[in-house]
C-alpha positions in Angstrom: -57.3 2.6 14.1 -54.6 4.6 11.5 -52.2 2.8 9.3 -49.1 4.2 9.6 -49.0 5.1 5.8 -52.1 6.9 4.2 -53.1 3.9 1.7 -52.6 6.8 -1.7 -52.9 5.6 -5.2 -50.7 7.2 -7.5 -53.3 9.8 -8.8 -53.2 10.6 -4.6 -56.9 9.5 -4.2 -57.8 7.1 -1.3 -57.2 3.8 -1.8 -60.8 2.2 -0.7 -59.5 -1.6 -0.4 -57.4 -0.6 3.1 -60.8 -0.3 4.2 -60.7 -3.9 4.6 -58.1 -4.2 7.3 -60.0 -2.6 9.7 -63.6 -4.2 8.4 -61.8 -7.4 9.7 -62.9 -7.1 13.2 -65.5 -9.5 14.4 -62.2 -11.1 16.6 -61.8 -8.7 19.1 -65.4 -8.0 19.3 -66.0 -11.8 20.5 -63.4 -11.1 22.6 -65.1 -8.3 24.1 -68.2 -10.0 24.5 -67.3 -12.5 26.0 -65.8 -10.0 29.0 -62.8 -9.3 27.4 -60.7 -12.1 29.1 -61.0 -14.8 26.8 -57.9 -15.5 25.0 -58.5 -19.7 24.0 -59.9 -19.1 20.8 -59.1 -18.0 17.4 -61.3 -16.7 14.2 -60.7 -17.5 11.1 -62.7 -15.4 8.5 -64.5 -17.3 5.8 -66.5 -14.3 4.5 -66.3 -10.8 4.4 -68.5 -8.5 2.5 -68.1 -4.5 2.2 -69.7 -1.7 1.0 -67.8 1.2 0.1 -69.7 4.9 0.8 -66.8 7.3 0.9 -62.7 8.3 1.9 -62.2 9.2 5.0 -61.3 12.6 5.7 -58.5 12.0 8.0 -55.9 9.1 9.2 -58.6 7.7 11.7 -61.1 5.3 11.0 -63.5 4.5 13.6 -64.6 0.5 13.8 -68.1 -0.1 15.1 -68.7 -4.2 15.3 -71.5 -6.2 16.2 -72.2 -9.6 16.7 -75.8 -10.8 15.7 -74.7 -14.9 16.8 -71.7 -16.3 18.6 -72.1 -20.0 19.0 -71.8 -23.8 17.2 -68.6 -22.6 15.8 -69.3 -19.5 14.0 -70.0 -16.2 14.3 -71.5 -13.4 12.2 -72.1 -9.4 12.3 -71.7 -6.1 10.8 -68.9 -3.6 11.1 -69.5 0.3 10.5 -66.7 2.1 9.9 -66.5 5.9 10.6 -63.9 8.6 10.2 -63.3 11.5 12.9 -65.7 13.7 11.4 -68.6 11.8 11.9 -68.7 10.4 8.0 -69.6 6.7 7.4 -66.9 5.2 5.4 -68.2 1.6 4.8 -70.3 -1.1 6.5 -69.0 -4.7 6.5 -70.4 -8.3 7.0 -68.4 -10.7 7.9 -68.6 -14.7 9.2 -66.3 -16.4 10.9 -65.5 -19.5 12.3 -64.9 -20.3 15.7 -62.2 -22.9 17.4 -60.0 -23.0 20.7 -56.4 -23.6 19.2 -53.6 -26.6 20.3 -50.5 -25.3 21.7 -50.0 -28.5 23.5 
């Protein structure tokens, strides 16, 4: 992932909280597990913890999810984020829960 915008403070250091956008992935990592064709459900975060290590040296930020347990509603697992040289930026924890929307 790459925002469009490096995320600079006005001293032109990093900005460590965009980390958070991409730590906010457990979604599409359902997604995937489950075959990457289900598209009934949504998750809504209820937690999201981080650890900040370092900037990335770069635009690109790598996003690493796992999910330790998908099922009665929730789910839970880490993210790792990485930049293109190989540095870990930040590791995440986040829950979510789980629920098939109504368009009807």
């Amino acid at each position: 992932t790459r925002l469009r915008v490096q995320p600079l403070k006005p001293d032109g250091s990093y900005d460590m909280l965009a980390l958070a956008v991409p730590s906010d992935s457990i979604g599409p990592a359902i997604g995937q597990g489950l075959g990457g064709k289900v598209r009934n459900f949504m998750s809504l975060s209820l937690q999201i913890g981080i650890r900040f290590i370092r900037p990335p040296e770069g635009p690109w930020v790598l996003q690493h999810m796992r999910c330790w347990h998908c099922g009665d509603g929730y789910a839970t697992g880490p993210t790792a984020l990485w930049d293109a040289h190989g540095n870990l930026l930040a590791i995440a924890q986040q829950t979510a829960h789980l629920r098939r929307p109504n368009f009807a």
